[in-house]
C-alpha positions in Angstrom: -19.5 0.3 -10.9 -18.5 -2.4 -12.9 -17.3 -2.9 -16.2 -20.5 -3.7 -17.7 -22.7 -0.5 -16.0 -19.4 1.6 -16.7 -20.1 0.2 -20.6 -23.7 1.0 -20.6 -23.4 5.3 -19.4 -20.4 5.5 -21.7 -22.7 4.6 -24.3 -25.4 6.8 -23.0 -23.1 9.6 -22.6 -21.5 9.0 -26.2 -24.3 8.3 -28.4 -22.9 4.7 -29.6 -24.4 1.6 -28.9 -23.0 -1.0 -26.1 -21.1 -3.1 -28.5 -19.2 0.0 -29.9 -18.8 1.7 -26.4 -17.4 -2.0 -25.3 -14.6 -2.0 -28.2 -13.8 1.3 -28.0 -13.3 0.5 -23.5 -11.7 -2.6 -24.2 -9.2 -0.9 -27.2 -8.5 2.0 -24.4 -7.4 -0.5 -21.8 -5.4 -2.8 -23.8 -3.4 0.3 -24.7 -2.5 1.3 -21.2 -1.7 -2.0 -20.0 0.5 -2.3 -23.6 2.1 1.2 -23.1 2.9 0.1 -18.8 4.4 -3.3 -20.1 7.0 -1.7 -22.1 7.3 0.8 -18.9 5.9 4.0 -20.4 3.6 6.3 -18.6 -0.1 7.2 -19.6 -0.6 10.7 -19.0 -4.2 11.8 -19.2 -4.1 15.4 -18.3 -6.8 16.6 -15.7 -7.4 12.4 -15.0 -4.5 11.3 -13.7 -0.9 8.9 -14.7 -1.1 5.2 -15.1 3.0 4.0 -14.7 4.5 0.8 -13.4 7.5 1.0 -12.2 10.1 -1.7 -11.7 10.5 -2.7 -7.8 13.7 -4.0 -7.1 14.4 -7.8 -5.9 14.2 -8.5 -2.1 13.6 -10.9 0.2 9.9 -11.6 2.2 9.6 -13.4 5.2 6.5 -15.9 5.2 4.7 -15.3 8.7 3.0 -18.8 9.1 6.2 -20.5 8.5 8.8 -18.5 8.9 11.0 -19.4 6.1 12.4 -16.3 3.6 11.6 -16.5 0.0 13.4 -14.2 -2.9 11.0 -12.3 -5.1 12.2 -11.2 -8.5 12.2 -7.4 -9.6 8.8 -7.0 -11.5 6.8 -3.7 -12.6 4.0 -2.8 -10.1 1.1 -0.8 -11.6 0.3 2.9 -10.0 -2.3 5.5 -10.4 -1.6 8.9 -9.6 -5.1 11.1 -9.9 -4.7 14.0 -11.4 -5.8 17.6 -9.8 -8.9 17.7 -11.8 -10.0 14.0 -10.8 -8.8 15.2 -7.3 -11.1 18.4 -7.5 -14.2 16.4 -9.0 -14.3 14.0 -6.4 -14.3 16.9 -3.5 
């Protein structure tokens, strides 16, 4: 499913028409991403977390060439499903 399709049942489902259903996906994501950017954690109980985390600095080697590289400490966004997502699904 992509965004579109996903926009079109939540419309269905909800009763609103696709260009409310759009703002009100679009307004839901752009808080998540807002709330994992200042390094909070979006707990949707019976869904599942959204975090990212901060993953310390290392170094990578480069296969093809061989050469190491230092990457900086950056967030990395997770999922964790929740035990009713998990219990849905199976």
């Amino acid at each position: 499913m992509n965004k579109q399709e996903m926009i079109a049942k939540v419309a269905e489902k909800a009763g609103l028409s696709k260009k409310d259903a759009e703002a009100a996906l679009n307004a839901a994501i752009e808080v998540v991403v807002e709330a994992m950017k200042a390094g909070d954690e979006v707990r949707l109980i019976g869904f599942g977390t959204f975090s990212a985390p901060m993953r310390a600095a290392r170094k990578v080697r480069i296969p093809g060439t061989g050469e190491t590289k230092d990457l900086p400490a950056m967030r990395v966004p997770k999922f964790k499903p929740g035990k009713g997502l998990k219990e849905a699904v199976n």
